[in-house]
LOBA-438136 format. One record per residue (C-alpha): residue number from 1; chain; y, x, z. Coordinates in Angstrom, 3 decimals. Each point is the difference from the previous one (the first is absolute). Layout:
# residues N
R  nr  kette  c2  c1  c3
R  NUM  A  Y  X  Z;
...
END
This chain:
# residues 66
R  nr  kette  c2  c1  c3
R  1  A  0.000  0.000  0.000;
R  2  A  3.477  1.089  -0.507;
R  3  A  2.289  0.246  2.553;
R  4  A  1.805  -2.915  -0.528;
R  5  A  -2.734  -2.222  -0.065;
R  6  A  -1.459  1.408  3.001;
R  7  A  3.909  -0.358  1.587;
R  8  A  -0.389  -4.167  -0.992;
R  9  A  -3.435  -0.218  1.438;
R  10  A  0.547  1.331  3.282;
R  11  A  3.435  -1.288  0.636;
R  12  A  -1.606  -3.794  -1.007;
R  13  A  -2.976  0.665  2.183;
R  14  A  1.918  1.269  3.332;
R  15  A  2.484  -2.750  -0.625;
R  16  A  -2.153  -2.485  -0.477;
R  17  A  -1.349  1.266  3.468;
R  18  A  3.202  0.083  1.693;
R  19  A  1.000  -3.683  -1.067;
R  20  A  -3.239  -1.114  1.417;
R  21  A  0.538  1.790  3.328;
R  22  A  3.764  -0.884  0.339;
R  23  A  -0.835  -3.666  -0.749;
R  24  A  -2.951  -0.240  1.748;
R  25  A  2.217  1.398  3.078;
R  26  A  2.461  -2.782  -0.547;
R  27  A  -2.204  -2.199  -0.199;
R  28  A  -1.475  0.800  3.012;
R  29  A  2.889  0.117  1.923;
R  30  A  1.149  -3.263  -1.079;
R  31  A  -3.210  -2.282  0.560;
R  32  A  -0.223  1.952  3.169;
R  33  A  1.905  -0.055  3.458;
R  34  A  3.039  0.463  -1.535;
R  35  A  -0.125  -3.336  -1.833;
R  36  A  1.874  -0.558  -3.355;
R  37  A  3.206  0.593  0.998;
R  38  A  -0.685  2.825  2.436;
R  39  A  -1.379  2.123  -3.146;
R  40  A  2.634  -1.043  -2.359;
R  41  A  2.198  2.756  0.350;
R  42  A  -3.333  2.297  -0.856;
R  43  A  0.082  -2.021  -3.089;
R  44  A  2.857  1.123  -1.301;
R  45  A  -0.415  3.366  0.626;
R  46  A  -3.228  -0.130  -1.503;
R  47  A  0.952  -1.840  -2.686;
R  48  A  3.299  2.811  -0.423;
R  49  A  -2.246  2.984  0.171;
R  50  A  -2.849  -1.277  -2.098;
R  51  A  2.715  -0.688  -2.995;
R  52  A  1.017  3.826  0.539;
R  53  A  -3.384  0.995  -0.378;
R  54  A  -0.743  -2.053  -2.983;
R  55  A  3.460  1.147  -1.504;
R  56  A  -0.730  3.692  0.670;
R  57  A  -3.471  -0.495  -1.519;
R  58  A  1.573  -0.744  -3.011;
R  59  A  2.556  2.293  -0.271;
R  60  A  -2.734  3.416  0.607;
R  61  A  -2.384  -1.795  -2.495;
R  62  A  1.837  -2.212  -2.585;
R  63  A  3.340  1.173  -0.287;
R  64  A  1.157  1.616  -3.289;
R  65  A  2.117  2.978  0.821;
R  66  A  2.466  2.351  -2.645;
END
């Protein structure tokens, strides 16, 4: 494989493993003693980071640069 490839197929495999974990977590959190609004904030955050990680995904893998 070329480095690139191998660049896509880690970054989607260790990403796809951190969105489970980070959701998972929030989910957790939520159903859990906190209740729903207790793990709301976590949410957000969650929700915040996990958009970073997907954006710098695609920025180290898909982005075209000059």
């Amino acid at each position: 494989m070329t480095q690139d490839r191998v660049k896509i197929v880690t970054g989607l495999i260790s990403t796809i493993i951190l969105f489970g974990f980070i959701l998972g977590l929030a989910h957790s959190i939520s159903t859990g003693f906190a209740g729903f609004w207790g793990g709301l904030p976590f949410w957000f955050i969650a929700i915040f980071v996990l958009s970073l990680v997907a954006y710098d995904y695609w920025d180290q893998c898909f982005r075209k640069r000059g």
